[in-house]
PDB file of N, CA, C and O in Angstrom, chain B, residues numbered from 101:
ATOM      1  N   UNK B 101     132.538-179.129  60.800  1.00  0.00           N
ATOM      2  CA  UNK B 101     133.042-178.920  62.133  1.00  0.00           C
ATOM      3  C   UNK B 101     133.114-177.421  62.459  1.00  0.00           C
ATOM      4  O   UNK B 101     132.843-176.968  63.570  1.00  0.00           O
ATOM      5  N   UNK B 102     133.412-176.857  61.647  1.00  0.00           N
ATOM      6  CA  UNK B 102     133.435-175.451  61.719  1.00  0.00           C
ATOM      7  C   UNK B 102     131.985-174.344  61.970  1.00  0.00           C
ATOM      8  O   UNK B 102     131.658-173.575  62.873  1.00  0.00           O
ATOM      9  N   UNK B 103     131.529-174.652  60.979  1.00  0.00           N
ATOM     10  CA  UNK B 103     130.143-174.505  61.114  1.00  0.00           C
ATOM     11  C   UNK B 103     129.563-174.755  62.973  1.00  0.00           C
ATOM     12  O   UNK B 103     128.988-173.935  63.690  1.00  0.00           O
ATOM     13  N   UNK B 104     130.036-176.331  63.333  1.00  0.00           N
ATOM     14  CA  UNK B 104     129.577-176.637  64.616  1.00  0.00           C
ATOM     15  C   UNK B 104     129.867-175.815  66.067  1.00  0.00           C
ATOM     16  O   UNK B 104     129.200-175.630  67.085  1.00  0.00           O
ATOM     17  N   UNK B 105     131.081-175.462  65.664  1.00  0.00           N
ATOM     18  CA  UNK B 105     132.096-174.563  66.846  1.00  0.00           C
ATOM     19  C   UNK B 105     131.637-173.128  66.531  1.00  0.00           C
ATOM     20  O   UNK B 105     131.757-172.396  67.514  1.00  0.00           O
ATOM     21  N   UNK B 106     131.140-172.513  65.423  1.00  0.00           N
ATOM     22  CA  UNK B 106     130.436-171.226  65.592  1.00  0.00           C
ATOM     23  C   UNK B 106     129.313-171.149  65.725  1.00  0.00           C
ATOM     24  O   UNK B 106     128.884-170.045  66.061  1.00  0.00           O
ATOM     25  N   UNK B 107     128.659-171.904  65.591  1.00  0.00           N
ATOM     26  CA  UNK B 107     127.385-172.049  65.527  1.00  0.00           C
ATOM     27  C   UNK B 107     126.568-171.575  64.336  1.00  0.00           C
ATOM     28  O   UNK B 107     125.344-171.473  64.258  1.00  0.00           O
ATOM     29  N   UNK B 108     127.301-171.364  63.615  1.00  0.00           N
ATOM     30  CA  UNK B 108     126.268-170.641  62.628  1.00  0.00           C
ATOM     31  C   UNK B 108     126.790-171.325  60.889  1.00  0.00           C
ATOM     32  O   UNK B 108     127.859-171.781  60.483  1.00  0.00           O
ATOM     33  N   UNK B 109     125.709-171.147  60.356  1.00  0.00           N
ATOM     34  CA  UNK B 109     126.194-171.576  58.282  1.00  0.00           C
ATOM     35  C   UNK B 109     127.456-170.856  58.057  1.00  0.00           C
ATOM     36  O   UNK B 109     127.750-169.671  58.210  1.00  0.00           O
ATOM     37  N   UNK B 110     128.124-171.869  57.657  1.00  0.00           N
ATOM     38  CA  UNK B 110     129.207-171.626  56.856  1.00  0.00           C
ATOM     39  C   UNK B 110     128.989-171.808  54.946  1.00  0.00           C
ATOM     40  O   UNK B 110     128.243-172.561  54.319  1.00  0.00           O
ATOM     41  N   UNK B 111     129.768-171.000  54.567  1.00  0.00           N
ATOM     42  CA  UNK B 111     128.963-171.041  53.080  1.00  0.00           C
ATOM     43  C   UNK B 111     131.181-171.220  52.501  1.00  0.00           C
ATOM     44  O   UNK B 111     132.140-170.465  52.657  1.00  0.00           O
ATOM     45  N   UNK B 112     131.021-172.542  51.891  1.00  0.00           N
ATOM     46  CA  UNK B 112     132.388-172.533  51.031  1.00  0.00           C
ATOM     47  C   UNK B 112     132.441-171.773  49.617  1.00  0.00           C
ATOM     48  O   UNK B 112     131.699-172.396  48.858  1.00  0.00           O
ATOM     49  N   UNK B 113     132.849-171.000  49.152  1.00  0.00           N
ATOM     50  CA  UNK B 113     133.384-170.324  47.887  1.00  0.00           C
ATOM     51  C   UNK B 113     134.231-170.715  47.403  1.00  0.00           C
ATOM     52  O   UNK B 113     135.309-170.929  47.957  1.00  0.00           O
ATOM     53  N   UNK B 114     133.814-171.033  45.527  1.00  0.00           N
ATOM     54  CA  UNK B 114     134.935-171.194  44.777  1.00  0.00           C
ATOM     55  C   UNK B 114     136.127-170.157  44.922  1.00  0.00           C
ATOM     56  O   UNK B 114     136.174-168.977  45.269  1.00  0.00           O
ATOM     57  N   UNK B 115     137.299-171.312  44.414  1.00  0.00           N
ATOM     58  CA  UNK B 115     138.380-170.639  44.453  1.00  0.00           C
ATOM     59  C   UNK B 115     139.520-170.969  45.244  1.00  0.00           C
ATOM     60  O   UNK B 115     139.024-171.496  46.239  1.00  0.00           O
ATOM     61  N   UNK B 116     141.064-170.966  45.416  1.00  0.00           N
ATOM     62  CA  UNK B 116     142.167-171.419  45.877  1.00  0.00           C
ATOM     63  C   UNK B 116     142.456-170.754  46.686  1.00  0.00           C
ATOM     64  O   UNK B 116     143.069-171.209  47.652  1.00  0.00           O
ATOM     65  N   UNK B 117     142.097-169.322  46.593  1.00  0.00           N
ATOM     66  CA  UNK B 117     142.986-168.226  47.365  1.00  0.00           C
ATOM     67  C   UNK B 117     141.673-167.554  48.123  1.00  0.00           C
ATOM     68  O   UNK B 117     141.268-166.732  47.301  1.00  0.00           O
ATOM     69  N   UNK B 118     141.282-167.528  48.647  1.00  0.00           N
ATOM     70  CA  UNK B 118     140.219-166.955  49.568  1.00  0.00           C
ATOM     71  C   UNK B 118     140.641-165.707  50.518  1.00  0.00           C
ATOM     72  O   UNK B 118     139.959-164.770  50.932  1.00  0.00           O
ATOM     73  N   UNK B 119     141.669-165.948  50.667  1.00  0.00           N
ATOM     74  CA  UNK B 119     141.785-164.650  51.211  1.00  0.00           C
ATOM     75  C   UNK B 119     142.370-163.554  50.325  1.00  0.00           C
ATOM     76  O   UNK B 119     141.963-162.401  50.463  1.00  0.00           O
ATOM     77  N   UNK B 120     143.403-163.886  49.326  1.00  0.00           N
ATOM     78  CA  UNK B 120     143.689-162.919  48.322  1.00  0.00           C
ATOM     79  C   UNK B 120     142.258-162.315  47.859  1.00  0.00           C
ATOM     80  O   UNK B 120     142.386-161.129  47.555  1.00  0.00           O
ATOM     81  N   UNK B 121     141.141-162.718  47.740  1.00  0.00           N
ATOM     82  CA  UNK B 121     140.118-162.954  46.837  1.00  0.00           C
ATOM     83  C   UNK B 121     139.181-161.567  47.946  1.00  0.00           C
ATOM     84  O   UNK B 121     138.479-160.591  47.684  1.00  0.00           O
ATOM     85  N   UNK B 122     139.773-162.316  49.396  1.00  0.00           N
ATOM     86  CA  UNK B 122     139.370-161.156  50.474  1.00  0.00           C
ATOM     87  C   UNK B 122     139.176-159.950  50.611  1.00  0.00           C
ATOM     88  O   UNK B 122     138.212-159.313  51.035  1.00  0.00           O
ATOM     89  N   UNK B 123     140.655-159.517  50.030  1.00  0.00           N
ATOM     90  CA  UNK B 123     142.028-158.887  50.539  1.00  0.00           C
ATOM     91  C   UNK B 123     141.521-157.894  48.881  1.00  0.00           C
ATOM     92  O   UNK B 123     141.278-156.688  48.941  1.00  0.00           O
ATOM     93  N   UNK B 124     141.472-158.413  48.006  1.00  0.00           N
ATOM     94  CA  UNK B 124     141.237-157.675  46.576  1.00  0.00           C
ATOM     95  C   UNK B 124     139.366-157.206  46.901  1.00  0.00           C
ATOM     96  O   UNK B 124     139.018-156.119  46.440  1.00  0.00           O
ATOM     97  N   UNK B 125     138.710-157.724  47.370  1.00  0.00           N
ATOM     98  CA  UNK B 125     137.135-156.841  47.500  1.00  0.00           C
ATOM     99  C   UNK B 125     137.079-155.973  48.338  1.00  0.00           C
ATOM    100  O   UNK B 125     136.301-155.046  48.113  1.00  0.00           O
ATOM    101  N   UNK B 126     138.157-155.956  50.039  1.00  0.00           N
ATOM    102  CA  UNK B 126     138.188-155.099  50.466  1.00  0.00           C
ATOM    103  C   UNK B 126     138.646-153.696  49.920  1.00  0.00           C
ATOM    104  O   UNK B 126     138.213-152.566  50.147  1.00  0.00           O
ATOM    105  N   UNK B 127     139.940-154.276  48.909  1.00  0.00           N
ATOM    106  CA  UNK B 127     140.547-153.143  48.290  1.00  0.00           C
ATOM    107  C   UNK B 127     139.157-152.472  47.193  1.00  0.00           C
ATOM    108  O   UNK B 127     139.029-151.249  47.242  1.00  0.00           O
ATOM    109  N   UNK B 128     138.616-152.902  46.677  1.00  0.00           N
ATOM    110  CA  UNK B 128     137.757-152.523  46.090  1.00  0.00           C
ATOM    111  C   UNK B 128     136.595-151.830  46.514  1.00  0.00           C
ATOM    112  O   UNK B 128     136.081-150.921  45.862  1.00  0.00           O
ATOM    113  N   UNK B 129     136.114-152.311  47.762  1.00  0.00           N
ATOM    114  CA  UNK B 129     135.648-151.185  48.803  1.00  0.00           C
ATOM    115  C   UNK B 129     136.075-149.989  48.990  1.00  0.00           C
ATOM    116  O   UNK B 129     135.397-148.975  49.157  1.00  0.00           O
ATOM    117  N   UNK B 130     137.775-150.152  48.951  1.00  0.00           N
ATOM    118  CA  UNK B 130     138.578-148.517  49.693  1.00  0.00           C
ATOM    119  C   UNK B 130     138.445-147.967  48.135  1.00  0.00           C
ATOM    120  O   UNK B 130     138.404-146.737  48.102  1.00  0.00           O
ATOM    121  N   UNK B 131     138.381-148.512  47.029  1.00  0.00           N
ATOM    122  CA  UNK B 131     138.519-147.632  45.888  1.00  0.00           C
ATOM    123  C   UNK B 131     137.193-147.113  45.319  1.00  0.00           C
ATOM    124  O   UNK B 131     137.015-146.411  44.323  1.00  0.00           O
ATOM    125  N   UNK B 132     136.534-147.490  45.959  1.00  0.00           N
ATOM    126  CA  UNK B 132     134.987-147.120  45.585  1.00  0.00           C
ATOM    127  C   UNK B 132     134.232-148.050  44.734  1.00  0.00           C
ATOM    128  O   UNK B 132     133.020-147.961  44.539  1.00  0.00           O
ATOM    129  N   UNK B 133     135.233-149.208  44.092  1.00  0.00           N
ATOM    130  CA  UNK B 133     133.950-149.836  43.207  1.00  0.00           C
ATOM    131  C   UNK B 133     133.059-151.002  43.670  1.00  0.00           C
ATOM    132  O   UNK B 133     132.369-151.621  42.860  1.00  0.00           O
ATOM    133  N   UNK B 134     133.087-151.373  45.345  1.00  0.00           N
ATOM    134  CA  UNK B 134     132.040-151.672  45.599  1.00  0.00           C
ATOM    135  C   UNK B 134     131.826-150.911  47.197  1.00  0.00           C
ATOM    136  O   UNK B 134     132.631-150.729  48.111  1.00  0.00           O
ATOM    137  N   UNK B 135     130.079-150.512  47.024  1.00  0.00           N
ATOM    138  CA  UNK B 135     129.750-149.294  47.965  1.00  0.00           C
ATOM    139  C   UNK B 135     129.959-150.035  49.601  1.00  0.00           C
ATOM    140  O   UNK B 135     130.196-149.346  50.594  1.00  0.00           O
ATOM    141  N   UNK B 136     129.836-151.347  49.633  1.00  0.00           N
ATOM    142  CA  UNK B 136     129.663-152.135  51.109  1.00  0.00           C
ATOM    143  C   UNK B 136     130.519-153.208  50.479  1.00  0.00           C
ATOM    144  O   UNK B 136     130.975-153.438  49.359  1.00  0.00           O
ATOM    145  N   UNK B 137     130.562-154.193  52.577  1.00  0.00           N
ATOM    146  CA  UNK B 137     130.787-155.372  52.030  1.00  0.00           C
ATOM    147  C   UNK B 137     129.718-156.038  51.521  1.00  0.00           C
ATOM    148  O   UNK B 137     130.105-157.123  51.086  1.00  0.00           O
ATOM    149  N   UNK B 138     128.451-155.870  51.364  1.00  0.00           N
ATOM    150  CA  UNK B 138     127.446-156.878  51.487  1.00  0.00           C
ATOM    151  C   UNK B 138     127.663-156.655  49.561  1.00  0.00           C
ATOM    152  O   UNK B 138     127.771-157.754  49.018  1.00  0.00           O
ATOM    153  N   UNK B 139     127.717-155.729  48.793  1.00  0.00           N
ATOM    154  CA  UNK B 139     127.815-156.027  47.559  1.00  0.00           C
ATOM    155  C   UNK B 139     129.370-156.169  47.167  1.00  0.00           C
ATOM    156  O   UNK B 139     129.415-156.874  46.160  1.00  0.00           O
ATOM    157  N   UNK B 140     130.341-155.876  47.465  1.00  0.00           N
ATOM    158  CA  UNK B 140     132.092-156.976  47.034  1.00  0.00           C
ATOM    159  C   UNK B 140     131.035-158.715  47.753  1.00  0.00           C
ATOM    160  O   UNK B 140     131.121-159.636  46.940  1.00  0.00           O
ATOM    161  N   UNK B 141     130.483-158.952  48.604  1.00  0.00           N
ATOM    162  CA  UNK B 141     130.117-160.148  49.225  1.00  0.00           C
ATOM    163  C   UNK B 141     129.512-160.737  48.079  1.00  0.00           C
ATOM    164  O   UNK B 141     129.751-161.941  47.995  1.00  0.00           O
ATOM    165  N   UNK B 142     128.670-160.180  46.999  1.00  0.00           N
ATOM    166  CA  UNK B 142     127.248-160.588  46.368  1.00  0.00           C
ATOM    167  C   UNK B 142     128.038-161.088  44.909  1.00  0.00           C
ATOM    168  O   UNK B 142     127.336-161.485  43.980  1.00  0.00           O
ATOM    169  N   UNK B 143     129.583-161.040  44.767  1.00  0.00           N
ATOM    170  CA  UNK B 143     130.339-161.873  43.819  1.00  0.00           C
ATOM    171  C   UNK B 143     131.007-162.976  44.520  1.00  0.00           C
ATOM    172  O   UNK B 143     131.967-163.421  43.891  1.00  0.00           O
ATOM    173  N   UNK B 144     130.798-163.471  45.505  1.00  0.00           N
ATOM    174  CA  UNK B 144     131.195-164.734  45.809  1.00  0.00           C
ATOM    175  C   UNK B 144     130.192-165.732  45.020  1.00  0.00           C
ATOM    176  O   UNK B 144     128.977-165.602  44.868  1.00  0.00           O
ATOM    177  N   UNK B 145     131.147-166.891  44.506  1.00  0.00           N
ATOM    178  CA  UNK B 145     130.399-168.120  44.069  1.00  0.00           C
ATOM    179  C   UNK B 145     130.210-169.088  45.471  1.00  0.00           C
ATOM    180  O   UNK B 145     131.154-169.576  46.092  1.00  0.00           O
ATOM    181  N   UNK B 146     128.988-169.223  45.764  1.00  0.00           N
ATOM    182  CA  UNK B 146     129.193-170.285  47.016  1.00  0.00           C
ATOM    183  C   UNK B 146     129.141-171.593  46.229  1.00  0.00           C
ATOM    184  O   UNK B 146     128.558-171.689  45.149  1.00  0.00           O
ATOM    185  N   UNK B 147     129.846-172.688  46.890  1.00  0.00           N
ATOM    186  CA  UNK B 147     130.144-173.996  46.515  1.00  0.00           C
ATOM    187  C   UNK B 147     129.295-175.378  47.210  1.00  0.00           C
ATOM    188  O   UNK B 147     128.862-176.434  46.749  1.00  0.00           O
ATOM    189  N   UNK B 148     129.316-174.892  48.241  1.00  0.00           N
ATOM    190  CA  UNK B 148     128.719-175.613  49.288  1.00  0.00           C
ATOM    191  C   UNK B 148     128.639-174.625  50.468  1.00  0.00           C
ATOM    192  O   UNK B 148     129.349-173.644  50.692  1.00  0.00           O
ATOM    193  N   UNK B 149     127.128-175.350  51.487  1.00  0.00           N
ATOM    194  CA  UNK B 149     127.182-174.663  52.807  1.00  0.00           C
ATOM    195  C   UNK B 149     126.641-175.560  53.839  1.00  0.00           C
ATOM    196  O   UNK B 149     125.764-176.398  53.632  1.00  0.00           O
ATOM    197  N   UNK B 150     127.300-175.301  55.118  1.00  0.00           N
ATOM    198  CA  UNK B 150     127.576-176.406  56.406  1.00  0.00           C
ATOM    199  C   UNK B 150     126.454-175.452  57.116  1.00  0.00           C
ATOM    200  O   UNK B 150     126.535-174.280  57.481  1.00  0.00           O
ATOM    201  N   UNK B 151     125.416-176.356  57.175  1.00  0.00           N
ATOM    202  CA  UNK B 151     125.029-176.126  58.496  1.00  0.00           C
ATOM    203  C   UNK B 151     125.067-176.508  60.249  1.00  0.00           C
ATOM    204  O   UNK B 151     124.798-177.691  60.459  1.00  0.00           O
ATOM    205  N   UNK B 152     125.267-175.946  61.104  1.00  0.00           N
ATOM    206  CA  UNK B 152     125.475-176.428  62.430  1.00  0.00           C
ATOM    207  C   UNK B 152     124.688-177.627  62.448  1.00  0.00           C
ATOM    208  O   UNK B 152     123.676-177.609  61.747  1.00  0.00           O
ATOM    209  N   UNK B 153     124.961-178.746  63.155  1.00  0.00           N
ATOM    210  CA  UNK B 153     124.292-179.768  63.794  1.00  0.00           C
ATOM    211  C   UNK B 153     124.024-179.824  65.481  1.00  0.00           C
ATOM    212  O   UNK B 153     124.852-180.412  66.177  1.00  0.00           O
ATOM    213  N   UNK B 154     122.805-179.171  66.117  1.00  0.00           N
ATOM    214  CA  UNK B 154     122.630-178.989  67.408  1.00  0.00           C
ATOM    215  C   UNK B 154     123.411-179.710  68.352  1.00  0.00           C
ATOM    216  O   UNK B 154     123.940-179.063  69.256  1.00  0.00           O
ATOM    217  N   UNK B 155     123.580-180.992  68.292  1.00  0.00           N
ATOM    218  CA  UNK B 155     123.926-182.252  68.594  1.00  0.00           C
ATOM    219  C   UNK B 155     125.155-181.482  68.765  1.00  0.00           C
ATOM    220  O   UNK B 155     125.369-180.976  69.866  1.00  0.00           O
ATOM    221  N   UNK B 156     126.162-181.301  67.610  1.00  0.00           N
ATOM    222  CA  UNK B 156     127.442-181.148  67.632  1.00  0.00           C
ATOM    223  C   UNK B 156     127.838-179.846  68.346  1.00  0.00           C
ATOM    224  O   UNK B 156     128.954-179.750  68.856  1.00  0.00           O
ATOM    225  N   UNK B 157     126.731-178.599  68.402  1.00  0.00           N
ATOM    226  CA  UNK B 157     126.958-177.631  68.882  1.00  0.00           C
ATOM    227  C   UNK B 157     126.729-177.780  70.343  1.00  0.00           C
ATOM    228  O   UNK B 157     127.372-176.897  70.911  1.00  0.00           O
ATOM    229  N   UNK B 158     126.170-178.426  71.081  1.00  0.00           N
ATOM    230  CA  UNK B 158     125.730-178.791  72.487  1.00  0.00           C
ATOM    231  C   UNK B 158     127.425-179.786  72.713  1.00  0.00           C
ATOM    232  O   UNK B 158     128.151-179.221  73.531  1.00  0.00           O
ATOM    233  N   UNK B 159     127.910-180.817  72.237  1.00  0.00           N
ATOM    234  CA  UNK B 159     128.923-181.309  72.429  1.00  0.00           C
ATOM    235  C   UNK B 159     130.093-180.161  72.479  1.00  0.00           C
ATOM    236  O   UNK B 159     130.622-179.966  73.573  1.00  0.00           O
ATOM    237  N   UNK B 160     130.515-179.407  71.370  1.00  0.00           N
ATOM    238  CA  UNK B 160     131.434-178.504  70.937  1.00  0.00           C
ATOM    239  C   UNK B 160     131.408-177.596  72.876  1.00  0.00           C
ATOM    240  O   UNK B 160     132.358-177.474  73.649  1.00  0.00           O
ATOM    241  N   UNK B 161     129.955-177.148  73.061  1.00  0.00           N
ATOM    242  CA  UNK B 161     130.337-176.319  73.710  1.00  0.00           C
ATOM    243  C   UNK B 161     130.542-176.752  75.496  1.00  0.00           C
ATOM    244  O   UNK B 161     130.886-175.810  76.210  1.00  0.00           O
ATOM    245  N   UNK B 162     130.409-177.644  75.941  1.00  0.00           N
ATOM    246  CA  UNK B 162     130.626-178.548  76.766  1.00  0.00           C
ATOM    247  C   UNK B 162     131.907-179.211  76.710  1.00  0.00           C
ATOM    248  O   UNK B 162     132.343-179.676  77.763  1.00  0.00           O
ATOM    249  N   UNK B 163     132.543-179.324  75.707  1.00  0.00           N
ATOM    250  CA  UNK B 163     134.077-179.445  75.517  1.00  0.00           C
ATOM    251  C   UNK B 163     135.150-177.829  75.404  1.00  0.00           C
ATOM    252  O   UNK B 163     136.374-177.702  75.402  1.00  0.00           O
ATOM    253  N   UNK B 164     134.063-176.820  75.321  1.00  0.00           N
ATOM    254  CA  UNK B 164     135.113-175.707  75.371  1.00  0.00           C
ATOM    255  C   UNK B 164     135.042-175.631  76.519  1.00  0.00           C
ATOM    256  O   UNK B 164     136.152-175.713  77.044  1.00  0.00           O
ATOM    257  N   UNK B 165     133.758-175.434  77.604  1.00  0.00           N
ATOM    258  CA  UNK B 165     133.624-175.408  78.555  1.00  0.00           C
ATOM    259  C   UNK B 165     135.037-175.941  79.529  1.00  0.00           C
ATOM    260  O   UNK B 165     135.630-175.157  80.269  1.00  0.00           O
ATOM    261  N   UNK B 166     135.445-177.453  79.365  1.00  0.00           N
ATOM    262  CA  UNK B 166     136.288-178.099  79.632  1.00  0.00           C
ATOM    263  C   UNK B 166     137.134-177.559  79.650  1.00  0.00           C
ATOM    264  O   UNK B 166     137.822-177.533  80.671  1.00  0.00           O
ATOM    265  N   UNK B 167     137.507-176.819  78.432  1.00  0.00           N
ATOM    266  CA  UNK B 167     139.045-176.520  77.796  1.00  0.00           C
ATOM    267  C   UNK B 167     139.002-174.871  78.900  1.00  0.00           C
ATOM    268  O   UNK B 167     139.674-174.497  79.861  1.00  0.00           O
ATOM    269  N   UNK B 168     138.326-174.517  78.443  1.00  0.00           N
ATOM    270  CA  UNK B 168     138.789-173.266  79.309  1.00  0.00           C
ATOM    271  C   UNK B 168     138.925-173.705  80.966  1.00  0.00           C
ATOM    272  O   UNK B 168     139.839-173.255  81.657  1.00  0.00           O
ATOM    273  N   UNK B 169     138.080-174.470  81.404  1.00  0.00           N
ATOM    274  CA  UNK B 169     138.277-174.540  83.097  1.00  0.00           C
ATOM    275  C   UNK B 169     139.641-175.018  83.081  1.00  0.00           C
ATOM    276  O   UNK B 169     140.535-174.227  83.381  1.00  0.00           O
ATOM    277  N   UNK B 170     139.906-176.173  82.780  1.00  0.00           N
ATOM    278  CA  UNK B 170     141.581-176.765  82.646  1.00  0.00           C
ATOM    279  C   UNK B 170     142.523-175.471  82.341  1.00  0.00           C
ATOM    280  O   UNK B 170     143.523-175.282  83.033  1.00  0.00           O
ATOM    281  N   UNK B 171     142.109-174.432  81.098  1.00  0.00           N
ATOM    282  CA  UNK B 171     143.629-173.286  81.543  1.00  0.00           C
ATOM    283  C   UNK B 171     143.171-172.935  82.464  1.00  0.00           C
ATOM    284  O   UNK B 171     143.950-173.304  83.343  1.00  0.00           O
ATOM    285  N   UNK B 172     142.091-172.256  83.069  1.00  0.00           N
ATOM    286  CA  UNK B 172     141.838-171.557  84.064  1.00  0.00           C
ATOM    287  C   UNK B 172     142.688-172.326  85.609  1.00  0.00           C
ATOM    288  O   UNK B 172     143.284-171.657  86.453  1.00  0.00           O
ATOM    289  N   UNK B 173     142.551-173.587  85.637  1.00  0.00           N
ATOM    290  CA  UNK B 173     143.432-174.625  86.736  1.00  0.00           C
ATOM    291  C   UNK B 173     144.595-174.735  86.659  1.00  0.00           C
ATOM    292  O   UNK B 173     145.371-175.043  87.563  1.00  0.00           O
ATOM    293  N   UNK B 174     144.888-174.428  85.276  1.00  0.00           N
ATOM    294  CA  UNK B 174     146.837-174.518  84.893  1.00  0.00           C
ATOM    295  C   UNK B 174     147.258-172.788  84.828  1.00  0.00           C
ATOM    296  O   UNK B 174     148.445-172.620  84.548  1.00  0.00           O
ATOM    297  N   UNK B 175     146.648-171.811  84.993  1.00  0.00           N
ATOM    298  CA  UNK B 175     147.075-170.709  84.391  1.00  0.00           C
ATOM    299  C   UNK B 175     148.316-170.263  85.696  1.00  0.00           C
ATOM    300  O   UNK B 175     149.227-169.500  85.374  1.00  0.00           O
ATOM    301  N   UNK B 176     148.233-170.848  87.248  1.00  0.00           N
ATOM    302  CA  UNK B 176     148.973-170.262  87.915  1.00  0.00           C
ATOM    303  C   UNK B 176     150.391-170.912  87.564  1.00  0.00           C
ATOM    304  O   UNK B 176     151.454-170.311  87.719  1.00  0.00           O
ATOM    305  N   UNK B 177     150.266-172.310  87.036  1.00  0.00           N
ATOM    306  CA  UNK B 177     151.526-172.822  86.549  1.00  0.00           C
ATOM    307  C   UNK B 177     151.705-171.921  85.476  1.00  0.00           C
ATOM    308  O   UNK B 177     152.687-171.209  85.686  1.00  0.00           O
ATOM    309  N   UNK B 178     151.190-171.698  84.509  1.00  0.00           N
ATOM    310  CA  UNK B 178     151.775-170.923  83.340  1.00  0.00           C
ATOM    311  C   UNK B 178     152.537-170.265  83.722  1.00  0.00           C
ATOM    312  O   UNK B 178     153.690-170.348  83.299  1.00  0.00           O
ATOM    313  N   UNK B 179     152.062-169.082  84.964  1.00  0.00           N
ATOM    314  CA  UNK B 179     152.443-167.712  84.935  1.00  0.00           C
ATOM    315  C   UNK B 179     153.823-167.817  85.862  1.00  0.00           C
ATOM    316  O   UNK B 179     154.317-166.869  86.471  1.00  0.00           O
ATOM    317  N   UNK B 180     154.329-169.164  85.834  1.00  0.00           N
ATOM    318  CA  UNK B 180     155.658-168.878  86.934  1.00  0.00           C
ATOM    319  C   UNK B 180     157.184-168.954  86.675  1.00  0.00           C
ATOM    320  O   UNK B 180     157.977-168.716  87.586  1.00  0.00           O
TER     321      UNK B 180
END
């Protein structure tokens, strides 16, 4: 689903904590021992990866479509 709403591959990585896991390669960036993200990136284990389904991405975006006109129709109620 995720994959569908961005449109683009999603790639799952081992592991529980994904963002600690984040959060420690960025730091490793600021300390110099990796030069980019694309190499802290090149120690991820991928697990699985979602690709978009057109189908679902043509639905997805025809339902945001929706979603935004509806706040856009409720936003003067919001704002009162």
């Amino acid at each position: 689903m995720l994959a569908d709403g961005v449109d683009m591959t999603v790639e799952v990585t081992h592991g529980a904590e994904p963002g600690a896991r984040g959060a420690a390669l960025l730091a490793g960036i600021a300390t110099g021992r990796y030069s980019s993200l694309g190499e802290a990136g090149e120690t991820a284990r991928v697990m699985r990866t979602h690709t978009p389904s057109p189908t679902e991405v043509a639905r997805m975006r025809i339902r945001s479509a929706r979603y935004h006109a509806a706040v856009e129709a409720l936003s003067s109620w919001w704002n009162e």
